[in-house]
LUMLO-703564 format. One record per residue (C-alpha): chain; x, y, z; residue number from 1. Coordinates in steps of 0.1 Angstrom, whole numbers, m for minus. Layout:
@chain: A&east: X&north: Y&up: Z&n: NUM
...
END
This chain:
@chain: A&east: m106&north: 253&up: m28&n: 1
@chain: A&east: m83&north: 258&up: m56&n: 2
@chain: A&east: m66&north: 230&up: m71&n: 3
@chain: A&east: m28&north: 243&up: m62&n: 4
@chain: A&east: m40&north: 248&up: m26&n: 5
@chain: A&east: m57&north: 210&up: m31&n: 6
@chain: A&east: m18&north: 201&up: m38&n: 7
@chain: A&east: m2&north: 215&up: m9&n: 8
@chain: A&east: m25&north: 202&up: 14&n: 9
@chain: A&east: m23&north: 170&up: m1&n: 10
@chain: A&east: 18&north: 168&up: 1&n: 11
@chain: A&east: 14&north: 185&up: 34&n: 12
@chain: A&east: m11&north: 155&up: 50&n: 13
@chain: A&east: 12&north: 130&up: 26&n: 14
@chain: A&east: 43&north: 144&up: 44&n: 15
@chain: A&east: 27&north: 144&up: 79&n: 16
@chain: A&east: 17&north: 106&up: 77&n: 17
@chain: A&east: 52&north: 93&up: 66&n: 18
@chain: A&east: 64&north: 113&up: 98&n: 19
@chain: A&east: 36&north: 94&up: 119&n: 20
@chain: A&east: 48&north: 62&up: 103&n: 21
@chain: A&east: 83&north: 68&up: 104&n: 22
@chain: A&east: 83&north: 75&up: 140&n: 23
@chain: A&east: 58&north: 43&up: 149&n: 24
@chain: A&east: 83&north: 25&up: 131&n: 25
@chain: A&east: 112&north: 31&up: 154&n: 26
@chain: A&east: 93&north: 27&up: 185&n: 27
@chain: A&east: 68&north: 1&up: 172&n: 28
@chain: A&east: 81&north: m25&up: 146&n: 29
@chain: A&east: 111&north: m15&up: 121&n: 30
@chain: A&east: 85&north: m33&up: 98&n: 31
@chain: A&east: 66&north: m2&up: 88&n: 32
@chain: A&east: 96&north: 15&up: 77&n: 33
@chain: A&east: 88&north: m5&up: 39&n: 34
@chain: A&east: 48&north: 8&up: 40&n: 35
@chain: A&east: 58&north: 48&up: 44&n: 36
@chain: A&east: 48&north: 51&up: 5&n: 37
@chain: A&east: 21&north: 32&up: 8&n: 38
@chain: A&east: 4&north: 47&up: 35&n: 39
@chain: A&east: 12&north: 82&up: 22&n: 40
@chain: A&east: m1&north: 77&up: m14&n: 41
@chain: A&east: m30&north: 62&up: 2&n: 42
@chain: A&east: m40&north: 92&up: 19&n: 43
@chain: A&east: m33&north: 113&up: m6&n: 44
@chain: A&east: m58&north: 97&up: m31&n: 45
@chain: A&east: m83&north: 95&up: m1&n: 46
@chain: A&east: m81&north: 130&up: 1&n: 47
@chain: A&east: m83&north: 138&up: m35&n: 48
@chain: A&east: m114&north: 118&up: m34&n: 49
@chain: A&east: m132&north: 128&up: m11&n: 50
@chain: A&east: m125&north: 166&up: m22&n: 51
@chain: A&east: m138&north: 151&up: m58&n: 52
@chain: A&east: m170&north: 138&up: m40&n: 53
@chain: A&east: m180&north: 165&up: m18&n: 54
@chain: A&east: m160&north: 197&up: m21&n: 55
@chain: A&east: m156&north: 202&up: m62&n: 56
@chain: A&east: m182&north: 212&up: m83&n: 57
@chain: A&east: m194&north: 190&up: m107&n: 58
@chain: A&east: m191&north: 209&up: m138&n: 59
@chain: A&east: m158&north: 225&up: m134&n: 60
@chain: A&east: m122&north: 219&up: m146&n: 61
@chain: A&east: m112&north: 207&up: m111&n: 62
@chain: A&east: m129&north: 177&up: m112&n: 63
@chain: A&east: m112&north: 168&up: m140&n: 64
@chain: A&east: m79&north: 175&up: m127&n: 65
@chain: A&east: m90&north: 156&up: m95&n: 66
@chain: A&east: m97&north: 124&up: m111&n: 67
@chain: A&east: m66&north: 129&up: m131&n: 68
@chain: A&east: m48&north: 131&up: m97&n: 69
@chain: A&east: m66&north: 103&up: m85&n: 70
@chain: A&east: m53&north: 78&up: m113&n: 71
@chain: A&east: m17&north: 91&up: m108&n: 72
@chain: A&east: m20&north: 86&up: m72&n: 73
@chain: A&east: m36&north: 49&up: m75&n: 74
@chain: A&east: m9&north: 41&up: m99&n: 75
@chain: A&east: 22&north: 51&up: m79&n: 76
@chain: A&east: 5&north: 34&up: m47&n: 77
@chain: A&east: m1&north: 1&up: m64&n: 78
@chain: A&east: 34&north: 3&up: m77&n: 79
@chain: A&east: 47&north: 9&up: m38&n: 80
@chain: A&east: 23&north: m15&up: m25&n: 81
@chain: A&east: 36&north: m46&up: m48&n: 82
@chain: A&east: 75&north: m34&up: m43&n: 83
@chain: A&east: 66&north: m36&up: m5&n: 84
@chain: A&east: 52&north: m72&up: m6&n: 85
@chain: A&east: 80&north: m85&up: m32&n: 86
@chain: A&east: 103&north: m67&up: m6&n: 87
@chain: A&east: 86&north: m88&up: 22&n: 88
@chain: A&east: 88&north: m116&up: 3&n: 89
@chain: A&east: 124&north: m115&up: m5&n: 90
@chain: A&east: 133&north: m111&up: 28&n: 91
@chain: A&east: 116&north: m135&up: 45&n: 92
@chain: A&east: 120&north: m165&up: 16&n: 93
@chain: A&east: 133&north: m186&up: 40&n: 94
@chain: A&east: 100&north: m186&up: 60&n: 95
@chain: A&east: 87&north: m193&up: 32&n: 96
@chain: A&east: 105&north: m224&up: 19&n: 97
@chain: A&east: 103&north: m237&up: 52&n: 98
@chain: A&east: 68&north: m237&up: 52&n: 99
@chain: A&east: 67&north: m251&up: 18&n: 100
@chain: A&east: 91&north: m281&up: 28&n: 101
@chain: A&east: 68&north: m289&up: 52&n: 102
@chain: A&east: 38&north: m285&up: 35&n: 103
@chain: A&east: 56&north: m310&up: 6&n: 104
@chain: A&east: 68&north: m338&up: 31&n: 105
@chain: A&east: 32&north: m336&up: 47&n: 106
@chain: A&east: 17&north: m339&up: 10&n: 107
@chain: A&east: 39&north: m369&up: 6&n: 108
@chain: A&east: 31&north: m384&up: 40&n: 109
@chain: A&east: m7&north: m382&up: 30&n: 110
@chain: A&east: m4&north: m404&up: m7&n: 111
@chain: A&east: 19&north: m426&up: 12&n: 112
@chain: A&east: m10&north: m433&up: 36&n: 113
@chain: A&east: m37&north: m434&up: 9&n: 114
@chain: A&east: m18&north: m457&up: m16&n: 115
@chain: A&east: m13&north: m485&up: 13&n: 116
@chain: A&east: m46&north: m484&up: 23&n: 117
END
């Protein structure tokens, strides 16, 4: 398999899992709508790897455009992975402080109760 027909099937399966996670998204949880890049980066290097490990041969140029691929697809995904989980964050901070207040007045409940005893 060439490497430009390694690209278009790559985009192609990239492109057909945002559609499957677009569409879970609005019947499942509007959730998944922030994890499309992820998902579809992820699949992409997935591919690209497994076409390094078991349909490339090793001395060719391929596999050296494959790992190439590889690194730009890892990159991009951990860059959509953290801007999903700051997004997450950001939306939900006041879950978060909640949580926080409570774990802070429990804190302060437990050296009250150690410092009279």
């Amino acid at each position: 398999m060439s490497f430009k027909i390694a690209i278009l099937v790559c985009l192609t399966l990239m492109c057909l899992i945002a559609i499957i996670t677009y569409y879970l998204g609005k019947k499942v949880s509007t959730n998944l709508f922030k994890y499309i890049p992820v998902f579809a980066l992820g699949f992409g290097s997935i591919f690209f790897y497994t076409r390094l490990k078991f349909i490339s041969y090793p001395n060719s140029f391929e596999s050296i455009f494959d790992k190439v691929a590889i690194f730009l697809l890892l990159v991009v995904f951990t860059i959509a992975l953290l801007e999903a989980v700051i997004i997450e964050i950001v939306a939900n901070t006041e879950l978060f402080r909640k949580g926080f207040l409570v774990m802070r007045k429990r804190l302060k409940l437990l050296t009250i109760k150690k410092e009279q005893v």
